[in-house]
N, C-alpha and C positions, 0 to 999 in steps of 0.2 A: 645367760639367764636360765637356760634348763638344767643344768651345774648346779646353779645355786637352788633351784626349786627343789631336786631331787635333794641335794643337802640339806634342807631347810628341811622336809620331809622326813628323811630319814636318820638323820644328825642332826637334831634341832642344835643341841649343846654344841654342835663341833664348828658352827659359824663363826668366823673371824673377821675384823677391819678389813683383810685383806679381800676376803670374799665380796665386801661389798665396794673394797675397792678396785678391786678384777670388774665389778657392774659400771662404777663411774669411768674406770678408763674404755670400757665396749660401748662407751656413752649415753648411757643411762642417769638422769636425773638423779636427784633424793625423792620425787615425786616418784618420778617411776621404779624406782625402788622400794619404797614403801606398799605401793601399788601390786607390783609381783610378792613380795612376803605377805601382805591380806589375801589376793586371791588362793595362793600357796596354802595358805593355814586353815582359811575357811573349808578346800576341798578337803585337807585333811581331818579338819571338824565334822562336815558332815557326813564325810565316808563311815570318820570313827561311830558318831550317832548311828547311824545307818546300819552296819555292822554288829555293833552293840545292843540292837534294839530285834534283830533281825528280819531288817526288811531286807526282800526282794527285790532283785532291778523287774523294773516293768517287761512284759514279754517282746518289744521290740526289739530293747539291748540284745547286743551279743554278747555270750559269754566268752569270758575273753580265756578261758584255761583251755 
């Protein structure tokens, strides 16, 4: 699942049947698969927003650099 999120992320284009069939044989649903590519793309959504707009993480986050 973290395989496919990080490719999902950062190789949108480079996703293949295979990838999602490497998910149904670790036995993952079509539900649950659908499921991890929304959450997947939403955080990439709003980071990108977020990024883009430049906002700030709140003073609790740690920075992670």
């Amino acid at each position: 699942m973290l395989e496919y999120a990080i490719l999902l992320t950062t190789s949108p284009g480079k996703v293949t049947e295979a990838d999602i069939g490497a998910l149904r044989t670790a036995g993952f649903s079509d539900r649950d698969i659908l499921d991890i590519a929304e959450v997947t793309a939403y955080y990439a959504y709003a980071n990108r927003i977020a990024d883009g707009l430049g906002i700030t993480a709140e003073p609790w986050i740690p920075d992670e650099s």
